[in-house]
N, C-alpha and C positions, 0 to 999 in steps of 0.2 A: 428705194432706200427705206427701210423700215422707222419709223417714229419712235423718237427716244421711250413717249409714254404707252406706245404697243407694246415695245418690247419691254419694259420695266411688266405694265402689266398682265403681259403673254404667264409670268411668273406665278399671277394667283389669279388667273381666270384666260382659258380660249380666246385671246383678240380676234373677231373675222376683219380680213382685210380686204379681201375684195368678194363681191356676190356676182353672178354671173348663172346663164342657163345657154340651153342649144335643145338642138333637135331631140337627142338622143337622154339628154340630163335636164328635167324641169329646174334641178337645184343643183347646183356647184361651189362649193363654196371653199376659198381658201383662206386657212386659221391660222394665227402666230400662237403656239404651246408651248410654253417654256422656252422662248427664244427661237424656234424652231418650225419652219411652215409646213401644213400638212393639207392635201388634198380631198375636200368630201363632197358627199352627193347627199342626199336629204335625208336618208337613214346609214351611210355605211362608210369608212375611208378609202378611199382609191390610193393615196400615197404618201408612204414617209409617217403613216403612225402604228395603227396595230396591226394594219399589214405590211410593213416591212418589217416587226419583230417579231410576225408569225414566219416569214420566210429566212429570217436572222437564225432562229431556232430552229426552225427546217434543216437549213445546210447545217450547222453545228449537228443535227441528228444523223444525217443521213451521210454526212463525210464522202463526197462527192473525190471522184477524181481526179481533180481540175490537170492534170495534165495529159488527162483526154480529153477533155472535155476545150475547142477549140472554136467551135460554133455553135448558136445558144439563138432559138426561137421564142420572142415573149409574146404571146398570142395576149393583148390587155397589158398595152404597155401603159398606161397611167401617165404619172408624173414622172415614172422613171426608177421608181425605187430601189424594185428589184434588179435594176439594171446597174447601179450605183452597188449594190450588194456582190454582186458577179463582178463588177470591175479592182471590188476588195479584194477579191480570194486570188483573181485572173488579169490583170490592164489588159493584156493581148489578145484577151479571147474577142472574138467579134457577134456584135448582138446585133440581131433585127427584132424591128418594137412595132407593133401593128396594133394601133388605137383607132376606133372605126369613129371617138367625138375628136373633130378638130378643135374645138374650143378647149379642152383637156390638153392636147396638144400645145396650144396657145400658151395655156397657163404653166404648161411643163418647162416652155421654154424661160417665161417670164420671171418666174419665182422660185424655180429648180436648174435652171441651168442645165436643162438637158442636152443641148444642143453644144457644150461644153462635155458631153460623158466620151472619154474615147471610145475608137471605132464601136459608135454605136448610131444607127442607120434608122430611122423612124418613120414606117408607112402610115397615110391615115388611110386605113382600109377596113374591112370585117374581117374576124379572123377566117369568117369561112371562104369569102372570096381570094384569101392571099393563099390558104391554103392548096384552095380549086388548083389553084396556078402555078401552085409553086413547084419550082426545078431544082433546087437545091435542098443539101441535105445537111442535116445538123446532130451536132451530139447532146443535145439537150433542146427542146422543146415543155415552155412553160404556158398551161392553159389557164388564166387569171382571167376569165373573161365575164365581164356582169353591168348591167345596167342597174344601177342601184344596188338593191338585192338580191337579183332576178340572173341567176345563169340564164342566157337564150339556149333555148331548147336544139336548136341547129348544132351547137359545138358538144354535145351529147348523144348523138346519132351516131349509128353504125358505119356510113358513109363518110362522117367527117375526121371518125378516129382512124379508120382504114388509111385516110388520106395522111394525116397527120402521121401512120406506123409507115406509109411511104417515102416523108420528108426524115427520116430518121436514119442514121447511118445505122449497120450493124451492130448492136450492142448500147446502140442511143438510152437515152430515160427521157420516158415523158411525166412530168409532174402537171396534176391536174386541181386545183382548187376549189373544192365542192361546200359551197355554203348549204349549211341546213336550217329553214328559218318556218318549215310546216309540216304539217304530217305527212304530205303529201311527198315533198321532197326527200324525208324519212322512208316512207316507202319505198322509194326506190331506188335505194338505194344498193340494194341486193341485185337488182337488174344491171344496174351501172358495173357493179364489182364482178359478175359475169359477162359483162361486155369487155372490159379490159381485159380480162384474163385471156379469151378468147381472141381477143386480132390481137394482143402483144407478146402473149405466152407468159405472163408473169405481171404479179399483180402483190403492191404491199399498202396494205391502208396503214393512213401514220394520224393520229390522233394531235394537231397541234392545239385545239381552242373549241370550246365547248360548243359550240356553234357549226363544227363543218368536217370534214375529213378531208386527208389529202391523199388523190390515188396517185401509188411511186410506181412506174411500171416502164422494164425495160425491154427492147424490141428483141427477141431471141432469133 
């Protein structure tokens, strides 16, 4: 239950409400912002602030066909956001959410009501290990995966995208959330947009937020 004097002043400054760390996240922290709780790590948001209104404005851009779109892979499920985002456009479509911090988990349930989103199914796994394994196949797969700032370098690899254009029905979209925070990550970013192209057959970088790209690519 949130405090009268949080939320009064969530209004003119961040209230944190709870602080909390794990294996995977030194810093976690969930903040009351304008009445409103949001999920972060010690430089960036995991859920329900400016990454859900860079994905908000994603689908407004990208105008999705939600009535193909029936089953829906969140590889960095968070708090859930995105998943809450998809249940606006679709209630029926069915998600699987694979967060590899169970503590994030924890607090999705706590303070987000995840565990309230319909048919939506939450592993705490790696995306690469659910990947490895997985038998099923989906018409959208979303890659949101980051420890802090930091994409792991695994969900970037030839082998993992191969697997991921596997889990994808014909004609699927995989959307990939590529933070740019150094030169280095700049760089290579020409390799990454030649790798998509190549295991998906198609490839659109979409510019949401001065910081990152997003690759839109569908399985041909």
């Amino acid at each position: 239950m949130v405090k009268k004097k949080d939320l009064l002043l969530s209004y003119i400054w961040p209230q944190v409400i709870e602080e909390s760390s794990s294996r995977w996240n030194p810093v976690l922290e969930v903040t009351l912002s304008a009445g409103k709780y949001h999920l972060n790590s010690a430089n960036t948001n995991y859920s329900y602030g400016s990454l859900y209104l860079m994905f908000k404005r994603l689908f407004r851009h990208l105008k999705p066909d939600w009535d193909k779109i029936d089953n829906v892979l969140l590889l960095g499920f968070g708090a859930g956001s995105v998943a809450l985002l998809i249940n606006k456009y679709k209630k029926e479509c069915l998600i699987d959410g694979v967060e590899i911090d169970e503590k994030v988990i924890e607090l999705g349930r706590k303070y987000f009501q995840t565990d309230k989103l319909k048919n939506v199914t939450v592993y705490c796994d790696s995306a690469t290990r659910y990947i490895e394994n997985c038998r099923k196949k989906y018409d959208l797969v979303i890659i949101d995966v980051y420890l802090d700032l930091v994409v792991p370098g695994e969900v970037e690899t030839e082998e993992f995208l191969f697997q991921v254009r596997d889990a994808l029905n014909p004609g699927g979209m995989v959307i990939f959330n590529k933070f740019i925070n150094s030169r280095e990550s700049r760089e290579k970013l020409p390799v990454m947009e030649e790798r998509y192209r190549r295991i998906f057959g198609s490839l659109r970088v979409v510019t949401m937020m001065t910081t990152g790209k997003i690759f839109v690519a569908e399985k041909q």
